[in-house]
C-alpha positions as CSV (number, residue, x, y, z in Angstrom):
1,X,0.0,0.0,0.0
2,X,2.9,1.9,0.0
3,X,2.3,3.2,-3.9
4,X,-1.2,4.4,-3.0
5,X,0.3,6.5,0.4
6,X,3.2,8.1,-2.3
7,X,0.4,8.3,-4.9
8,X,-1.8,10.3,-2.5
9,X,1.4,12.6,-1.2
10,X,2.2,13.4,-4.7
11,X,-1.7,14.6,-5.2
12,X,-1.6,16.4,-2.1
13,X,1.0,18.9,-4.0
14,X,-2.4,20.2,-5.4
15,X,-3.4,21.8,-2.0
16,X,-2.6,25.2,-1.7
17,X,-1.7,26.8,1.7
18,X,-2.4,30.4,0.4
19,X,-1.3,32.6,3.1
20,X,2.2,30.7,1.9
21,X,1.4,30.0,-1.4
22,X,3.1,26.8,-1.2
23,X,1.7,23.6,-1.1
24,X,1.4,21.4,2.2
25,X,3.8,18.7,1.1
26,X,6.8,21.0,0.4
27,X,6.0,23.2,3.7
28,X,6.2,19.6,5.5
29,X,2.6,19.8,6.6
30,X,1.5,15.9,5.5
31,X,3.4,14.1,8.4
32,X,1.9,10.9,7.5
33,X,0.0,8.7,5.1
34,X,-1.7,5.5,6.3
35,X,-3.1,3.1,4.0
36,X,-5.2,0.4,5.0
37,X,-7.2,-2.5,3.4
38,X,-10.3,0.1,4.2
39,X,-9.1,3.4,4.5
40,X,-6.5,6.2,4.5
41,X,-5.1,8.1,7.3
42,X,-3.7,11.5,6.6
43,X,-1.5,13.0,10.2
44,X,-1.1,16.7,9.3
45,X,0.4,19.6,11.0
46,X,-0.5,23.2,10.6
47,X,1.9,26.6,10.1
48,X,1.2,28.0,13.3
49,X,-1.6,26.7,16.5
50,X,-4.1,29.6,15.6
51,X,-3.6,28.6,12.1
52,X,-7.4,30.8,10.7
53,X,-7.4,28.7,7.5
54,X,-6.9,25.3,9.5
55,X,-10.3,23.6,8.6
56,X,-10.2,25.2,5.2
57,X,-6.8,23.3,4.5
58,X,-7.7,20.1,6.2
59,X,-10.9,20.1,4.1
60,X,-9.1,20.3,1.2
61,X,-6.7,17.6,2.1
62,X,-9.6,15.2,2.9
63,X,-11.3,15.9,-0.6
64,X,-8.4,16.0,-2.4
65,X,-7.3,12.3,-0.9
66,X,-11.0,11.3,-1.8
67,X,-10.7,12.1,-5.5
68,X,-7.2,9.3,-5.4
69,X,-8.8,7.0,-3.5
70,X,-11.8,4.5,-3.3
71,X,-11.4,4.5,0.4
72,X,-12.7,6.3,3.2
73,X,-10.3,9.2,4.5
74,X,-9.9,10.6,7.9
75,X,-7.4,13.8,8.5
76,X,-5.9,13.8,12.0
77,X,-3.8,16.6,13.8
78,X,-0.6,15.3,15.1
């Protein structure tokens, strides 16, 4: 399941943090991928605590892991 976790990090390169302008893989923000037989696990962190845009950009990690997978996806602080 490792190609689906890399193929799902590679995606993530879509998402946009744009009070950066970079996306959250190259700002280090996906800090995990975990790919199971029935879903996907993203562990993210965020810029700063009081991050405003927080549930904006875990949103759009969720839906943009949906569009590459079949399986259910859950986005976790860690």
């Amino acid at each position: 399941m490792q190609g689906e976790a890399e193929r799902i990090r590679e995606g993530l390169r879509d998402v946009i943090d744009f009070e950066i302008g970079l996306d959250v893989v190259s700002l280090g923000l996906i800090r995990d991928i975990e790919v199971t037989d029935d879903r996907v696990v993203i562990t993210m962190i965020l810029t700063s605590p009081m991050c405003p845009m927080a549930a904006f950009i875990m949103n759009q990690v969720r839906d943009k892991a949906i569009e590459l997978t079949d399986k259910p996806v859950e986005v976790l602080m860690g």
